[in-house]
C-alpha positions as CSV (number, residue, x, y, z in Angstrom):
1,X,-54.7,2.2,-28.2
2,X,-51.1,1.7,-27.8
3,X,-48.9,-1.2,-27.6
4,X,-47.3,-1.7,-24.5
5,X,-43.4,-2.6,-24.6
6,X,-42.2,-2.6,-21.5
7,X,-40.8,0.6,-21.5
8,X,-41.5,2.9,-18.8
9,X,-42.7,6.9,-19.1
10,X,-39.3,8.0,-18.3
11,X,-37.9,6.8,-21.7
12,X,-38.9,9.7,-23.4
13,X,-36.2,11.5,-21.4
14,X,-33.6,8.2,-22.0
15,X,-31.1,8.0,-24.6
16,X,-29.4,4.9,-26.1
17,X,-25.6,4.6,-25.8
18,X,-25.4,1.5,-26.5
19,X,-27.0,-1.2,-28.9
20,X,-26.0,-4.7,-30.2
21,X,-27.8,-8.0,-31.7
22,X,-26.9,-11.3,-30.8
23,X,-25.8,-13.2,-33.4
24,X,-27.6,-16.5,-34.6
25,X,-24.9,-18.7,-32.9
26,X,-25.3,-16.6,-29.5
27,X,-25.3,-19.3,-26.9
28,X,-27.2,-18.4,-23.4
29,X,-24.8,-15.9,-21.7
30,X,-25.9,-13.5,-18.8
31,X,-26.2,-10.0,-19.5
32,X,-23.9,-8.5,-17.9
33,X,-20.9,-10.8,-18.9
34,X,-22.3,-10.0,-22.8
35,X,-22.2,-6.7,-22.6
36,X,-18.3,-6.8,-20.8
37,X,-17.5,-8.3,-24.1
38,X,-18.6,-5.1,-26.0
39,X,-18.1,-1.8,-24.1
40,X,-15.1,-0.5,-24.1
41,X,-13.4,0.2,-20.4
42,X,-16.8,-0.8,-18.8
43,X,-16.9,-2.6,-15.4
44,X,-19.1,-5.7,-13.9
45,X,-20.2,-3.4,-11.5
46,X,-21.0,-0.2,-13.5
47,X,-23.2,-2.9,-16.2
48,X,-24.4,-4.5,-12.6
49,X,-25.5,-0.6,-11.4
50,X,-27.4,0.0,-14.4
51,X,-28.8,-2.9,-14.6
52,X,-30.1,-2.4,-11.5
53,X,-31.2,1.5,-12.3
54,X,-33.8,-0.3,-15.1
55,X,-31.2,1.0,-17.7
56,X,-30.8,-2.3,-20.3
57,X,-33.4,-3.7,-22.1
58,X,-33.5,-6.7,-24.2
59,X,-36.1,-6.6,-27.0
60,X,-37.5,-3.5,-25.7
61,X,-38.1,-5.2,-22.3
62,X,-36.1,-4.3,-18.8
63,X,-34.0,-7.1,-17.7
64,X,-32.0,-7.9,-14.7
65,X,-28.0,-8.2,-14.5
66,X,-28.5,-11.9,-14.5
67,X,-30.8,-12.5,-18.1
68,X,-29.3,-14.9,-20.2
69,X,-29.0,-13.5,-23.4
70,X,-30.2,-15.3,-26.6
71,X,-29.7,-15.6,-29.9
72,X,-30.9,-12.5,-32.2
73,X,-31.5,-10.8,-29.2
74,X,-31.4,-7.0,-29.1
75,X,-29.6,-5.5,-26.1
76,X,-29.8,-1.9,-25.9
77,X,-28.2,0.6,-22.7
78,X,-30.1,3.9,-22.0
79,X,-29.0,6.5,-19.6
80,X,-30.5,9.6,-18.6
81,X,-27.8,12.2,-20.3
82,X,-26.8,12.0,-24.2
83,X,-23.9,10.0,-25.0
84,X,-20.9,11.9,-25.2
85,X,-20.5,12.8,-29.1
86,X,-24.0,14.5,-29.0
87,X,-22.6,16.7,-26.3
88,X,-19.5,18.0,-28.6
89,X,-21.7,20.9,-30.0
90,X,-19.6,24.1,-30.8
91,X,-20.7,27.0,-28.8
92,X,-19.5,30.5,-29.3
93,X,-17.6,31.1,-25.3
94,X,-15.3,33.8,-25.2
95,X,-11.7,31.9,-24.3
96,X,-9.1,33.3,-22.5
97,X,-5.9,33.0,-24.2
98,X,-2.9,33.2,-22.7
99,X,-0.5,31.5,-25.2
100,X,-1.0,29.9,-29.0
101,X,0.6,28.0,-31.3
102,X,0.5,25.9,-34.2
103,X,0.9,23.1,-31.7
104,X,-1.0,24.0,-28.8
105,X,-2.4,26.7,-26.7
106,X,-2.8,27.6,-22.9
107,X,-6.2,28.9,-21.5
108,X,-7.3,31.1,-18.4
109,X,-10.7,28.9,-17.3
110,X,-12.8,30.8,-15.1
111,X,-13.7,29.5,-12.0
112,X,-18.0,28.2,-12.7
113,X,-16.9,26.8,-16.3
114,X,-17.2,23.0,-16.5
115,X,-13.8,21.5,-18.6
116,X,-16.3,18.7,-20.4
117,X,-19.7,18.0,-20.7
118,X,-20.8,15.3,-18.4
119,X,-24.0,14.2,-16.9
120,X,-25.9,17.7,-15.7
121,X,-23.5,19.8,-17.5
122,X,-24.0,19.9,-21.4
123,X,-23.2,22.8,-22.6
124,X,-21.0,25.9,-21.7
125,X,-18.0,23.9,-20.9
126,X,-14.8,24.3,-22.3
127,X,-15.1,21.9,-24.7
128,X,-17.4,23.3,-26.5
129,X,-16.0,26.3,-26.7
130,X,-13.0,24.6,-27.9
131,X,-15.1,23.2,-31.1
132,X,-16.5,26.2,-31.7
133,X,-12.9,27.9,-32.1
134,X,-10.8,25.1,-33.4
135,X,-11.3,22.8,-35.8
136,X,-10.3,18.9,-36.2
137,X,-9.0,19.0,-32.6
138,X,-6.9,15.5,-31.5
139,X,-8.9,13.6,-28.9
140,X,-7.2,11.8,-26.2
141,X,-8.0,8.2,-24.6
142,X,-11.3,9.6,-23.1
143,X,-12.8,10.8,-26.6
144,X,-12.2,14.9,-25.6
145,X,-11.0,17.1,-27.7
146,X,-7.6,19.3,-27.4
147,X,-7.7,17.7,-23.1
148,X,-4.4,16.9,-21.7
149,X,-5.6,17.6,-18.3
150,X,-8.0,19.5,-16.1
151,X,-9.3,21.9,-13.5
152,X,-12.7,21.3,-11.3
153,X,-15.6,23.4,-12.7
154,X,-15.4,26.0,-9.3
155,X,-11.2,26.4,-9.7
156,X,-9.7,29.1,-11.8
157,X,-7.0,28.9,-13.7
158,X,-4.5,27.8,-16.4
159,X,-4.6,24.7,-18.7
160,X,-2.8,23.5,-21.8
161,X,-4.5,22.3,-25.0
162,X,-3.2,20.5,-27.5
163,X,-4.0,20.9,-31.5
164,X,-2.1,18.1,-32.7
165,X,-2.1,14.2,-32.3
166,X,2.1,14.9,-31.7
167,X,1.2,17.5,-29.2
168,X,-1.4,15.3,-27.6
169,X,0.8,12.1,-27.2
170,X,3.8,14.6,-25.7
171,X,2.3,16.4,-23.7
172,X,-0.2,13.6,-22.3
173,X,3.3,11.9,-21.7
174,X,4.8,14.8,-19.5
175,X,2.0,14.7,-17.4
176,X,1.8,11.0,-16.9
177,X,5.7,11.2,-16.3
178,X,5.6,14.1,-13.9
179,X,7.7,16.1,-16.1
180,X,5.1,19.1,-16.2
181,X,5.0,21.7,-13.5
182,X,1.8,23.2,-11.9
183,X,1.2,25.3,-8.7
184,X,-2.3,26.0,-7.1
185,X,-3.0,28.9,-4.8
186,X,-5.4,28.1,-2.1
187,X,-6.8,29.5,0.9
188,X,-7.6,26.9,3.4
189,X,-9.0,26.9,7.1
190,X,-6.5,26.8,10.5
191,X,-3.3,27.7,11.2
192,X,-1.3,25.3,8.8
193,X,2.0,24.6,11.3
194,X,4.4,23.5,9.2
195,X,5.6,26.3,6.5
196,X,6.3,23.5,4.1
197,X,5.3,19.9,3.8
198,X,4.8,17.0,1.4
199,X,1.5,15.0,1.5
200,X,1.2,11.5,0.4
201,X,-1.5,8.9,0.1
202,X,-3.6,7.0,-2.5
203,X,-6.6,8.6,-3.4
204,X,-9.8,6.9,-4.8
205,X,-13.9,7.2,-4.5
206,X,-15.3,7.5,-1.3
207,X,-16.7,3.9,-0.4
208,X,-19.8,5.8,1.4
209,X,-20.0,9.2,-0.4
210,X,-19.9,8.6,-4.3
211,X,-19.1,12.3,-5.2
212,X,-16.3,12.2,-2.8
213,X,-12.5,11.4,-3.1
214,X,-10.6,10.0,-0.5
215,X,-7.3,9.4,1.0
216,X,-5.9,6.0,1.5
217,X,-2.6,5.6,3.4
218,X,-2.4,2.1,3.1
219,X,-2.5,2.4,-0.6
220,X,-4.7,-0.2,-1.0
221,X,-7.3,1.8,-2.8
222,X,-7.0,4.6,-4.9
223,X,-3.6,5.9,-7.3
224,X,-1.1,7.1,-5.9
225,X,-1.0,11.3,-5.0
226,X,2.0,13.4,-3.8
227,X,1.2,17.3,-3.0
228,X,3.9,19.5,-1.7
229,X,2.8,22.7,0.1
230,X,4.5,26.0,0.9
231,X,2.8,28.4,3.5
232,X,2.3,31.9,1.8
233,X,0.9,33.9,4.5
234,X,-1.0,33.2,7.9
235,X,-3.9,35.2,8.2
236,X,-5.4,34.0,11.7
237,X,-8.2,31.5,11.0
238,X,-7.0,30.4,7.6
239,X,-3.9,30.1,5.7
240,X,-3.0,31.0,2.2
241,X,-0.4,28.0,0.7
242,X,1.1,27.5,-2.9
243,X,0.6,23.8,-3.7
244,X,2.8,22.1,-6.0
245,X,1.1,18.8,-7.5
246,X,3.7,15.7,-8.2
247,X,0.2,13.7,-9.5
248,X,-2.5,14.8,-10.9
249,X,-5.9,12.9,-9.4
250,X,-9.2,13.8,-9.2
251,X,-9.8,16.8,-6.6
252,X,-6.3,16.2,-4.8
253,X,-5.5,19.6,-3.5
254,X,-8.9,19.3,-1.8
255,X,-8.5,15.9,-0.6
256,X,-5.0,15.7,0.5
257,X,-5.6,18.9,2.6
258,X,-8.9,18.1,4.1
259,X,-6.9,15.5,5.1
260,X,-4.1,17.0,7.2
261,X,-6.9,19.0,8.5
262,X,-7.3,22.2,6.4
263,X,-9.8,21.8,4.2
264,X,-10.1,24.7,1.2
265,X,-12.4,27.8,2.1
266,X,-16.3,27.5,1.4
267,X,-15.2,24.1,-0.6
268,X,-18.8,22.8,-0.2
269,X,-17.8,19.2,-1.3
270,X,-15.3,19.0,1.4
271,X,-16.4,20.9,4.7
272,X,-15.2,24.0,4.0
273,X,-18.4,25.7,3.3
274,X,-18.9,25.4,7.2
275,X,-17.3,28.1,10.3
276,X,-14.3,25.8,10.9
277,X,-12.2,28.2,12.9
278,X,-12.4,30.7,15.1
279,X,-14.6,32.7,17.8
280,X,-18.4,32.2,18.5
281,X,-19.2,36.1,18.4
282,X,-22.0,37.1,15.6
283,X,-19.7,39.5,14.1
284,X,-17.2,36.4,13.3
285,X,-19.9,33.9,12.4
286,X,-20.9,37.5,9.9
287,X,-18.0,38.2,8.6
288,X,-16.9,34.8,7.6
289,X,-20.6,34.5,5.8
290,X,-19.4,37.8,4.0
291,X,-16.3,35.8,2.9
292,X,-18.4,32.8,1.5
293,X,-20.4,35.8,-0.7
294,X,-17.5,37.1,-1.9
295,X,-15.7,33.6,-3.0
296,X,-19.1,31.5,-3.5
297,X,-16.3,28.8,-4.4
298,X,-13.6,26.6,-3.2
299,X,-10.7,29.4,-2.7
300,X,-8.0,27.2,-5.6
301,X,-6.6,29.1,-8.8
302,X,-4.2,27.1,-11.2
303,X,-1.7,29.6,-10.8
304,X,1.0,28.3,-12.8
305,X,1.6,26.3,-16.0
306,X,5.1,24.5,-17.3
307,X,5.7,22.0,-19.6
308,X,8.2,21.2,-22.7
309,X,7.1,22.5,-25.8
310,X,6.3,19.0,-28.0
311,X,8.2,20.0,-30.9
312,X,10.8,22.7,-29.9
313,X,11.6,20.9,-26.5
314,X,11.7,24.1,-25.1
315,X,10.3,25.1,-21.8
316,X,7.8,27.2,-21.6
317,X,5.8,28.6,-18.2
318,X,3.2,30.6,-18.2
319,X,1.7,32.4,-14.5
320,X,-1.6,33.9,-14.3
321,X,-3.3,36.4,-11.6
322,X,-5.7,35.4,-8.6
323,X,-9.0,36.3,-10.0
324,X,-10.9,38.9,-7.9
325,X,-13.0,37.0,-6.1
326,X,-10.5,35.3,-4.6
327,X,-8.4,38.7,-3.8
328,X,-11.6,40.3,-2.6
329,X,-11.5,37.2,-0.1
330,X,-8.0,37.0,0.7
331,X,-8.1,41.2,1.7
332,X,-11.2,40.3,4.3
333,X,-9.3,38.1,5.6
334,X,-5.7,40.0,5.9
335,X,-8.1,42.9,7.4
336,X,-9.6,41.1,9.5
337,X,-6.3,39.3,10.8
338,X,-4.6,43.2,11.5
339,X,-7.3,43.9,13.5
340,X,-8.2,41.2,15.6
341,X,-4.6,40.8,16.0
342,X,-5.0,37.4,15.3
């Protein structure tokens, strides 16, 4: 017979990121306050959450956010996905290279190829091809090898990594400054009126949608986000624009123009997987569910790269073609356009 310890069947599938004892002196201190003391950039309300998702134990036992921790106690955190060093395991990916270096180089990511392994994603991601093919890679403040920056898993396009700690801190410190300079090619639903604009306003987490970014105006959420857009051509129902990002947050082409009303083609996240424009014939309603086979992604490429070199200071830019899905898209629509005479 076994012993029981309080530990639910799941814990087979949990692992432990975290694990401390309470010294002998530990006076009575609640849980969640004890373990703010100890985890690096962790929140009330993330050590709250799992508290709440049955994720800390204390001597083997679940406890709740508000358990008083004691002296020689053992508090341990468990989550669902492998911490984060267990995840670096080299992988032999192809990479596209655009441009190396003894200080850096710049990739072509292909749209469906995670930048870092994360809960659900643990392998196949850039990172680990990165490990595989380079060796004693800088980390920056998040623990990832070579990352100054990144693209979402379903965008294509260019990215600079860096191979040096001097590389790392300069070119970390361009981006931060917004000193570097990166364009995005997208293809977004409506008529976008305006052949040029700027778009402003904080973006943070959706308060009701947790895998959702959102636009503040007020700015009282969120970090601050500047996008400027340039109309490339108007193809009837959608629009192909260059966007030119000041900031760099978390899904902010797709935000910031979901939020002047033209959300990216088929970006599932943000509406654009749905008909958004357009007739109600069947042969419309067809065509545009052609489209979404074609591009079975948000319609974004990184197009363009620049940035100072770290040592040289000298500036280098780098451009990169629209991946084929996204042209195959693009020609529907400019065909379609001619001959609807839209």
């Amino acid at each position: 017979m076994t012993e029981h310890n309080g530990l639910d069947e799941q814990d087979d599938e949990l692992y432990e990121h975290y694990s401390f004892k309470a010294g002998k002196g530990q006076e009575p201190l609640r849980v969640d306050k004890y373990l703010m003391n100890f985890i690096e950039n962790a929140t009330r309300n993330k050590i709250q959450q799992a508290a709440r998702n049955g994720n800390i134990r204390v001597n083997d036992v679940v406890v709740k956010a508000n358990y008083r921790v004691k002296a020689e106690d053992e508090v341990k955190v468990l989550f669902e996905h492998p911490p984060y060093e267990y995840l670096l395991t080299p992988e032999n990916i192809p990479l596209d290279i655009v441009y190396e270096d003894d200080e850096l180089l710049v990739v072509n990511k292909p749209a469906g190829m995670v930048v870092h392994p994360g809960h659900g994603n643990y392998s196949g991601t850039l990172i680990n091809a990165l490990v595989y093919h380079f060796e004693h890679l800088p980390k920056n403040s998040n623990e990832r090898p070579g990352l100054v920056h990144r693209i979402d898993k379903d965008t294509s396009g260019l990215l600079v990594i860096a191979k040096t700690e001097q590389a790392m801190t300069r070119l970390a410190r361009q981006f931060f400054e917004k000193t570097s300079e990166r364009e995005y090619v997208a293809l977004v639903w409506g008529n976008v009126e305006e052949d040029e604009g700027t778009i402003r306003g904080h973006i943070g987490r959706h308060p009701k949608n947790r895998l959702q970014m959102a636009v503040f105006e007020d700015g009282a959420h969120g970090k601050e986000a500047v996008t400027h857009y340039k109309v490339l051509e108007r193809l009837g129902y959608v629009t192909l624009v260059s966007c030119r990002l000041e900031t760099g947050r978390t899904h902010q082409i797709r935000v910031h123009m979901k939020h002047i009303g033209h959300p990216l083609f088929n970006d599932e996240r943000y509406g654009g997987d749905k008909i958004l424009k357009g007739t109600t014939f069947t042969k419309y309603r067809q065509f545009v569910e052609n489209c979404f086979k074609v591009l079975p992604r948000q319609a974004l490429h990184a197009k363009t790269l620049g940035f100072e070199h770290p040592v040289s200071g000298k500036m280098l830019s780098f451009d990169s073609e629209i991946p084929e899905d996204m042209v195959s898209c693009i020609e529907k629509w400019r065909n379609y356009a001619r001959h609807s005479g839209s």
